[in-house]
DSSP file (Angstrom, degrees, kcal/mol; ACC not computed):
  #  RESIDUE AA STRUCTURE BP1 BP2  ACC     N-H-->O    O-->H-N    N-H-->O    O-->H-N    TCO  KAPPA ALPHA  PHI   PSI    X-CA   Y-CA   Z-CA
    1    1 A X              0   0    0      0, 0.0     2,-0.5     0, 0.0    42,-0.2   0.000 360.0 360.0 360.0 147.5   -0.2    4.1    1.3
    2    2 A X  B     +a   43   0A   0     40,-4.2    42,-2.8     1,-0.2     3,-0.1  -0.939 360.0 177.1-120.9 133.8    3.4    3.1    2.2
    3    3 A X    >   +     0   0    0     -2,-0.5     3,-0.6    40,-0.2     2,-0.2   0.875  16.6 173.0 -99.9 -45.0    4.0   -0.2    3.6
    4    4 A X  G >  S-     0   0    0      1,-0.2     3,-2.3     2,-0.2    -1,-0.1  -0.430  82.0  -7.9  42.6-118.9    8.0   -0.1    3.9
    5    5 A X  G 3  S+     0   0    0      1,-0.3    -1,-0.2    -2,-0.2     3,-0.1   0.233 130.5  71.5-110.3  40.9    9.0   -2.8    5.6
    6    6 A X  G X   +     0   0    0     -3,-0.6     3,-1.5    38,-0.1     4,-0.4   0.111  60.9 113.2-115.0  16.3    5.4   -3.8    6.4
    7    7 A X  T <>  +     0   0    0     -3,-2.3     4,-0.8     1,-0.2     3,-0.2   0.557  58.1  83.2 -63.9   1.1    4.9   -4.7    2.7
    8    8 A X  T 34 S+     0   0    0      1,-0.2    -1,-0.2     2,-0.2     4,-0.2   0.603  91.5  46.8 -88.5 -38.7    4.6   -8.3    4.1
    9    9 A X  T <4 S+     0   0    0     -3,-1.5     4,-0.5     2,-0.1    -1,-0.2   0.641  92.9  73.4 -63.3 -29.9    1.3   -7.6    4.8
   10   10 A X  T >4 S+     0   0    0     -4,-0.4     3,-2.3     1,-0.2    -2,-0.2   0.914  85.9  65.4 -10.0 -78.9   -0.1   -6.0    1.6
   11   11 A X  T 3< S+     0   0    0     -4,-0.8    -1,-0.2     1,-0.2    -2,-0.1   0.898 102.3  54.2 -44.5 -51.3   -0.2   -9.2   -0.4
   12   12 A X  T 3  S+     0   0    0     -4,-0.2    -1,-0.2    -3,-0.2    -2,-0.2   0.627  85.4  95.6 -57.3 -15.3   -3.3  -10.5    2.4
   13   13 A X    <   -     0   0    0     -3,-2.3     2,-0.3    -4,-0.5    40,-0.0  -0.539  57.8-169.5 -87.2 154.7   -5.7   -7.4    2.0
   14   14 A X    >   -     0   0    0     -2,-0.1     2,-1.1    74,-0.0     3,-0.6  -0.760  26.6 -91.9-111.6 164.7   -8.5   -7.9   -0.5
   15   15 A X  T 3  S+     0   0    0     -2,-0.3     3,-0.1     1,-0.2    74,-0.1  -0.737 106.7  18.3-105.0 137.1  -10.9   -5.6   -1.9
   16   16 A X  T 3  S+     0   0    0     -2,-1.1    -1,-0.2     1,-0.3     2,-0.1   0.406  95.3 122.1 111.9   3.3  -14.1   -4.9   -0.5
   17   17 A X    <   -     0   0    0     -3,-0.6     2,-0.5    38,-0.0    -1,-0.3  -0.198  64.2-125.5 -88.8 171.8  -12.8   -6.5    3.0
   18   18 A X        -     0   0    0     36,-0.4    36,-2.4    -3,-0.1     2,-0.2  -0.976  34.6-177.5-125.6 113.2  -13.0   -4.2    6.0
   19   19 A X  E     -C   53   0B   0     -2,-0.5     2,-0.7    34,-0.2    34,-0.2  -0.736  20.2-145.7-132.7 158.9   -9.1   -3.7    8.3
   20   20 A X  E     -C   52   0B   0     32,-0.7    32,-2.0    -2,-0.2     2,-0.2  -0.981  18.0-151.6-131.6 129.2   -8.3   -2.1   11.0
   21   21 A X  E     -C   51   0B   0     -2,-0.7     2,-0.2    30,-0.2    30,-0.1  -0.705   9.6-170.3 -84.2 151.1   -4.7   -0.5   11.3
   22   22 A X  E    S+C   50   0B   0     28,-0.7    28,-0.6    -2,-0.2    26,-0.1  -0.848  74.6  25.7-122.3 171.8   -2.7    0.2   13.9
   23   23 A X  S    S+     0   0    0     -2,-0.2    22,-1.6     1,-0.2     2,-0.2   0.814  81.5 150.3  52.2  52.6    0.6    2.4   13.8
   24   24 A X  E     -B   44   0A   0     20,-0.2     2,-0.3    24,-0.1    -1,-0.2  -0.438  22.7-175.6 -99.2 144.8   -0.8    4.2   10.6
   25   25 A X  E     -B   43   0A   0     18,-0.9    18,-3.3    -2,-0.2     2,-0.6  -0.904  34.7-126.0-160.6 161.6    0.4    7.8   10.3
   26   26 A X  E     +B   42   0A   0     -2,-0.3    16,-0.2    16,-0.2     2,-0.2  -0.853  50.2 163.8 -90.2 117.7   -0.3   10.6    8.0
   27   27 A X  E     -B   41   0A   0     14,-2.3    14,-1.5    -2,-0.6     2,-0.0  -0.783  41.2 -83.6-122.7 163.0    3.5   11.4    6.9
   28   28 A X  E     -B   40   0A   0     -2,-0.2     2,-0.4    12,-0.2    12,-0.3  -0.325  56.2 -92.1 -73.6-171.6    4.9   13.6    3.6
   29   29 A X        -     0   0    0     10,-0.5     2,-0.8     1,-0.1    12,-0.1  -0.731  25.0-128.5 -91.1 148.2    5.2   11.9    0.5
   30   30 A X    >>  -     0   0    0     -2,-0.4     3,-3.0     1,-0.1     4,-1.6  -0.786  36.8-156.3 -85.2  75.7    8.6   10.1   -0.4
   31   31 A X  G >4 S+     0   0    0     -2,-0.8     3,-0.5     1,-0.3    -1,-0.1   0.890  76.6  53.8 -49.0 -35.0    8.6   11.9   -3.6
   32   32 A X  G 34 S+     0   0    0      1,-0.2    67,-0.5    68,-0.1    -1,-0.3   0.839 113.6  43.1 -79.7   7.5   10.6    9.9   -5.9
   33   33 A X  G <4 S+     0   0    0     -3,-3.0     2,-0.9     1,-0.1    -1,-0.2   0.575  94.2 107.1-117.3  14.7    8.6    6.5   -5.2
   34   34 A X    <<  +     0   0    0     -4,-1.6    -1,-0.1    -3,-0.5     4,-0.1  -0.621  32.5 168.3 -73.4  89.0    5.0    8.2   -5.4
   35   35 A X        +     0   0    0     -2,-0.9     2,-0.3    -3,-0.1    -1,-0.1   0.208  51.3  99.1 -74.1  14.9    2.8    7.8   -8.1
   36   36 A X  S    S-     0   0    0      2,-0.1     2,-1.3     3,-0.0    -2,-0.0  -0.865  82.4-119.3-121.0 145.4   -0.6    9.5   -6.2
   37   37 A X  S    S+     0   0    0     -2,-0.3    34,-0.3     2,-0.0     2,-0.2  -0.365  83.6 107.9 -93.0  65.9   -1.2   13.2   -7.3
   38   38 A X        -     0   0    0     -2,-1.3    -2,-0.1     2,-0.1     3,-0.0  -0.776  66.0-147.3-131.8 162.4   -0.8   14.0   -3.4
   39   39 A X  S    S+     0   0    0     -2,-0.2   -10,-0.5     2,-0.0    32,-0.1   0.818  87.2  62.2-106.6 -33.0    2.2   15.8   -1.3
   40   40 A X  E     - B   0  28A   0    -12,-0.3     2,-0.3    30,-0.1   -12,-0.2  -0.050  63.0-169.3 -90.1 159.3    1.3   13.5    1.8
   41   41 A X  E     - B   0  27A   0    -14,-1.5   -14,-2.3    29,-0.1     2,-0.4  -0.902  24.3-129.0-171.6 143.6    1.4    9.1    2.5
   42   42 A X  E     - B   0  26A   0     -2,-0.3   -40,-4.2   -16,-0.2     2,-0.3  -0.994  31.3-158.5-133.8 146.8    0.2    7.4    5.1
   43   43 A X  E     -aB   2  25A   0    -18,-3.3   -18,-0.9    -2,-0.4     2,-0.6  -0.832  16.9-155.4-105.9 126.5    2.8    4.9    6.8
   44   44 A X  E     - B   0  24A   0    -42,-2.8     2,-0.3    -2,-0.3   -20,-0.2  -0.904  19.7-141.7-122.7 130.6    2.6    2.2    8.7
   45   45 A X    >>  -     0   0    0    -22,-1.6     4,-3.3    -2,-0.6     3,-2.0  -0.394   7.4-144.1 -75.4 133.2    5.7    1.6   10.7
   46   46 A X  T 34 S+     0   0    0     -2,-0.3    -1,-0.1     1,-0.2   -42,-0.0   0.875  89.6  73.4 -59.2 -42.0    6.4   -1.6   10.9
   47   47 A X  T 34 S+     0   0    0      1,-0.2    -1,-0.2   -24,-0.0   -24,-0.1   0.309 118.5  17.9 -63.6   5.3    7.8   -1.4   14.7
   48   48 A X  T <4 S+     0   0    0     -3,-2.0    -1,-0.2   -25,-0.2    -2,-0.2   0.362  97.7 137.5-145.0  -4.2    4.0   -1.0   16.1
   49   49 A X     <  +     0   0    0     -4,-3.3   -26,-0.2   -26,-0.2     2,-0.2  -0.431  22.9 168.2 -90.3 143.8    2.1   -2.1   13.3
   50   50 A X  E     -C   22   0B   0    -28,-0.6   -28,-0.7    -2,-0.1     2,-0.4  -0.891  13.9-161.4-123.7 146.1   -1.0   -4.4   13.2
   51   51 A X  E     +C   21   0B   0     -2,-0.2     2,-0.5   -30,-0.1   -30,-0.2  -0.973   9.2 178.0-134.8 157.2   -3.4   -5.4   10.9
   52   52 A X  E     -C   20   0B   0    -32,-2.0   -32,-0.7    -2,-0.4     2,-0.3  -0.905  23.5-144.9-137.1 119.0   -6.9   -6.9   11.3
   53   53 A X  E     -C   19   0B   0     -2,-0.5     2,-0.3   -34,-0.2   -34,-0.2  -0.702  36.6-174.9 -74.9 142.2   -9.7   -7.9    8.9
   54   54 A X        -     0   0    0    -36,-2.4     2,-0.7    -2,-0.3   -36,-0.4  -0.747  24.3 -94.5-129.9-175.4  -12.4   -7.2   10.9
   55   55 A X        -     0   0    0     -2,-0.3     2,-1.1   -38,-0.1     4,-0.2  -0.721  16.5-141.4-100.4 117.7  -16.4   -7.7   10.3
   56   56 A X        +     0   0    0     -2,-0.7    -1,-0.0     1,-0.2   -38,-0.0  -0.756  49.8 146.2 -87.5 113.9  -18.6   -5.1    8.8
   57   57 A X        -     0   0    0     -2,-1.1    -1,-0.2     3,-0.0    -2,-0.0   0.259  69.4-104.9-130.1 -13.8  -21.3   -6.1   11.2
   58   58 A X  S    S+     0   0    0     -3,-0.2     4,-0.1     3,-0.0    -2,-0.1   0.108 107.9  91.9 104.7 -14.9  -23.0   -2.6   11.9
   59   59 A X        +     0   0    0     -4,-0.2     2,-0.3     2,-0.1    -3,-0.1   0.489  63.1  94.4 -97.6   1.0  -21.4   -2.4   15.4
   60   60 A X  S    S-     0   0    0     -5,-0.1     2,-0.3     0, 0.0    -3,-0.0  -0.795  94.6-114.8 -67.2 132.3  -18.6   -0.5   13.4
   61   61 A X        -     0   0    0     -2,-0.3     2,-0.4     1,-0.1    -2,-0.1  -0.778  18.7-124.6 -99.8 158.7  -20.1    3.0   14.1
   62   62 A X        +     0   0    0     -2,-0.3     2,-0.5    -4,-0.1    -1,-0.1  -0.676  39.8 158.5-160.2  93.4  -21.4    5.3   11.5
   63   63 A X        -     0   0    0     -2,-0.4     2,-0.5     2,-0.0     0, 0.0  -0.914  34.0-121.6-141.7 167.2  -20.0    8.6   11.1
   64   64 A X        -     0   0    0     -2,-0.5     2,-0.4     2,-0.0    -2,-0.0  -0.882  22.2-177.7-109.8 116.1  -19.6   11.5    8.9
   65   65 A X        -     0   0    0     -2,-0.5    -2,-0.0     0, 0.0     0, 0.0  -0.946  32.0-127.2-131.4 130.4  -16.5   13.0    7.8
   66   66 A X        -     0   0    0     -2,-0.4     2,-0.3     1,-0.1    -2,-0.0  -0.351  40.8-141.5 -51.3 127.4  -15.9   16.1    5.6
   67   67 A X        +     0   0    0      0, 0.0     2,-0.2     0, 0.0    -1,-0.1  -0.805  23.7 173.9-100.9 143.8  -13.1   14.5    2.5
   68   68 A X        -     0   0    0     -2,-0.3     2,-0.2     1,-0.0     5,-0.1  -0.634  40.7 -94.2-129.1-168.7  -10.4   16.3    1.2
   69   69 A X        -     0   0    0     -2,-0.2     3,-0.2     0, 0.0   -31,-0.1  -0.383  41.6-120.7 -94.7 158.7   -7.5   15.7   -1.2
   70   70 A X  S >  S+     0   0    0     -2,-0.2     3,-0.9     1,-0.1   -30,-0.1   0.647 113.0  60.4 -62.9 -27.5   -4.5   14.7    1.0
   71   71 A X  T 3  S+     0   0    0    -34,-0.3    -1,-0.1     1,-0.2   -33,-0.0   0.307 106.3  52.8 -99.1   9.0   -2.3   17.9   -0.6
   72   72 A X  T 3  S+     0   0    0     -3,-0.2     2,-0.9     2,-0.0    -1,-0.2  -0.124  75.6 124.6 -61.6  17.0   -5.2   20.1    0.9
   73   73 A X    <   -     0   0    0     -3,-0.9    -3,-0.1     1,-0.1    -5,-0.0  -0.654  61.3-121.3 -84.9 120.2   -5.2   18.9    4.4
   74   74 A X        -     0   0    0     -2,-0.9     2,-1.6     1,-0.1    -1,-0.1   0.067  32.5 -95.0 -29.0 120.8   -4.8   21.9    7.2
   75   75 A X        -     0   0    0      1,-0.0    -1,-0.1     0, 0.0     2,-0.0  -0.433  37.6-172.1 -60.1  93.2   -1.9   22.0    9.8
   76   76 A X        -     0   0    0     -2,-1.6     4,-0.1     1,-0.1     2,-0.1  -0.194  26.2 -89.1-106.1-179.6   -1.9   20.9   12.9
   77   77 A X        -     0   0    0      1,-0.2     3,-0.4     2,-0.1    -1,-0.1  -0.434  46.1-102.4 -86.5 143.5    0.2   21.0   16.1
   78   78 A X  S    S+     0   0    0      1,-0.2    -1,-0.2    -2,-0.1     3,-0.1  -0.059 108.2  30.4 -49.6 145.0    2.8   18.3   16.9
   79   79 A X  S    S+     0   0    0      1,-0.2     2,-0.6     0, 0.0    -1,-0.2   0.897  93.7 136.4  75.6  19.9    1.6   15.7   19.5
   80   80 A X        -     0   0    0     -3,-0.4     2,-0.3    -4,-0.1    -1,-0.2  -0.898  52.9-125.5-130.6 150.4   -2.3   16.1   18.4
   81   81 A X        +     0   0    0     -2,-0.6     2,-0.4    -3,-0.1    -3,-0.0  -0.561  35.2 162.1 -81.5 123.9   -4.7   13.5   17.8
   82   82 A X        -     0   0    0     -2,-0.3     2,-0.3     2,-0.0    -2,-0.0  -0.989  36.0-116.8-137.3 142.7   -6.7   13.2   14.4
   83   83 A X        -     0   0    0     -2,-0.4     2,-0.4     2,-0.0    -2,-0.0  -0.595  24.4-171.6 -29.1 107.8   -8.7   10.4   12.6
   84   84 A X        +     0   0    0     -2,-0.3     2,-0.3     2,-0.0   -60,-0.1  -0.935   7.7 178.6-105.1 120.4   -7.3    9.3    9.5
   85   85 A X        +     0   0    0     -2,-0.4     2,-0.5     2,-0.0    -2,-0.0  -0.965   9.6 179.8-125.0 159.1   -9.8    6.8    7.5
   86   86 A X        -     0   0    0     -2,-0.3     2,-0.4     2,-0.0    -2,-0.0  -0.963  20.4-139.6-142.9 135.6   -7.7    5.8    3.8
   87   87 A X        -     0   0    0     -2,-0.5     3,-0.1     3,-0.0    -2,-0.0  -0.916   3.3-138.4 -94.0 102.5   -9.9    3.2    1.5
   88   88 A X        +     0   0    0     -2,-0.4   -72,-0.1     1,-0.1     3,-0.1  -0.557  29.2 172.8 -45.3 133.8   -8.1    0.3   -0.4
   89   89 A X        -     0   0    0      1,-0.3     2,-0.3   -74,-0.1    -1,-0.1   0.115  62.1 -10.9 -74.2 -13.0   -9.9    0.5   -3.8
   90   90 A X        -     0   0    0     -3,-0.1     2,-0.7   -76,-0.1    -1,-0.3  -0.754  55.5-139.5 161.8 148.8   -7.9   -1.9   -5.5
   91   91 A X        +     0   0    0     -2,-0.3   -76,-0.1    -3,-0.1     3,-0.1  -0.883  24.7 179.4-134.0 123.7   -5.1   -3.6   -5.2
   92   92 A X        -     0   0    0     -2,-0.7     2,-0.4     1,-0.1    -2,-0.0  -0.016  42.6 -75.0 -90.6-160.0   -2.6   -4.2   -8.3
   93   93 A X        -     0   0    0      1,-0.1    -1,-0.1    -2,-0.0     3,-0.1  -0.702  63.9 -95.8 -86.6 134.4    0.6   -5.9   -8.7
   94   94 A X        -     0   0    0     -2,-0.4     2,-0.2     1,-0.1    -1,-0.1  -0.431  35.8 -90.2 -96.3-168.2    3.4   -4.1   -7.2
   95   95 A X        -     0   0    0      1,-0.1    -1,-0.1     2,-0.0     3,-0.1  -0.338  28.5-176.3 -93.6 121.3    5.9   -1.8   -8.7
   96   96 A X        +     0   0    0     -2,-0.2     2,-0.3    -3,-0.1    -1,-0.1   0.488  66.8  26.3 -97.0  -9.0    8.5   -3.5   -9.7
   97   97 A X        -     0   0    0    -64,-0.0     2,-0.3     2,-0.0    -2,-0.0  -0.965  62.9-159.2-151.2 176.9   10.8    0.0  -10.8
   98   98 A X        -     0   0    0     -2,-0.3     2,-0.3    -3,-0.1   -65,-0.1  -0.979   2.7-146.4-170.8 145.1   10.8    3.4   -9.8
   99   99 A X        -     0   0    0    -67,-0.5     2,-0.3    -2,-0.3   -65,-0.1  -0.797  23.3-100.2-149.4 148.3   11.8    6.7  -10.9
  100  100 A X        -     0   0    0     -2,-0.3     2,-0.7   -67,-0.1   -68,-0.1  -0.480  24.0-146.0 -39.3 102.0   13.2    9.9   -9.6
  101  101 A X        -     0   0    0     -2,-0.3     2,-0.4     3,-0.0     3,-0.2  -0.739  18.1-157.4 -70.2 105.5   11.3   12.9   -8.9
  102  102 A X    >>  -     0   0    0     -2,-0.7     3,-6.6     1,-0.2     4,-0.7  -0.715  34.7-109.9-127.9 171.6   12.8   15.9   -9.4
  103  103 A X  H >> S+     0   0    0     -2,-0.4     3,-1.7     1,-0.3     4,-1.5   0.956 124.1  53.0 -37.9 -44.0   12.5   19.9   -8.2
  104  104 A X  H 34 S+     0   0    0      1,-0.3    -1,-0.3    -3,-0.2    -3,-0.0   0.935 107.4  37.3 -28.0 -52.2   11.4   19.9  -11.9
  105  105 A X  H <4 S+     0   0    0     -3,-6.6    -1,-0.3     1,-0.2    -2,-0.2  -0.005 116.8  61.4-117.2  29.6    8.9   17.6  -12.3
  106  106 A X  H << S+     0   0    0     -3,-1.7    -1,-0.2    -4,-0.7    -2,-0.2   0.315  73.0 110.5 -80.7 -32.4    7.4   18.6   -8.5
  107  107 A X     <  -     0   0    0     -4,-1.5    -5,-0.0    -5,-0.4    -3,-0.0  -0.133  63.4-138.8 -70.1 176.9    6.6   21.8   -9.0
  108  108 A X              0   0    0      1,-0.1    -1,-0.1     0, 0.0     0, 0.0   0.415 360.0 360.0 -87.0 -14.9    2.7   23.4   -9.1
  109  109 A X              0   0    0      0, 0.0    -1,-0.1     0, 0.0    -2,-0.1   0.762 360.0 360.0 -64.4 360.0    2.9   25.6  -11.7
C-alpha cells in the first residue's frame, strides 16, 4: 500500500485491528519504491483521505470474494465502481532507502 503523503497515518494502524479507508484507489505500482511481487498499489490520496478503526462487531457484513494476485486483476472501464478489500498483516519499520528499478530488473521473463 502507498501512503505518500498520508504516511502520517501509518504509524496509528495496528495489527489485527479492523479500518475503514476512504480515498483508497487501486493504482500501478511506482516501480522503483516497490518491494511486493505485484505490477499494481493501492493509494490513498491524501486530498480525500480518511481513516477509521472501526469495531469488528458482526454488523460488518460477511461476504465472499474470489482473491487474486494484484498483477492478475482483469481490466476494467474508466469511471467504474469495484470493491477493493487489502489486509494489513504486519506492520514493520519503514524503509528508510530505496532503489531503482530498472527495464532490466522488471521484466517477466
Amino acid at each position: 500500500m502507498a501512503w505518500g503523503d498520508a504516511a502520517h497515518w501509518a504509524g496509528d494502524l495496528e495489527t489485527g485491528k479492523v479500518y475503514a479507508f476512504e480515498g483508497l484507489a487501486l493504482e500501478e505500482a511506482k516501480l522503483k519504491y516497490m518491494r511486493a511481487n505485484n505490477w499494481w498499489q493501492l493509494q490513498l490520496h491524501t486530498e480525500c483521505a480518511c481513516v477509521w478503526n472501526i469495531v469488528d462487531n458482526g454488523l460488518i457484513p460477511k461476504i465472499y470474494f474470489d482473491f487474486h494476485h494484484l498483477n492478475v486483476l482483469e481490466k476494467i472501464d474508466a469511471n467504474q465502481h469495484v470493491d477493493i478489500v487489502g489486509i494489513i498483516l504486519c506492520m514493520g519499520q519503514p524503509i528508510k532507502g530505496m532503489t531503482t528499478v530498472t527495464d532490466a530488473d522488471s521484466s517477466t521473463s
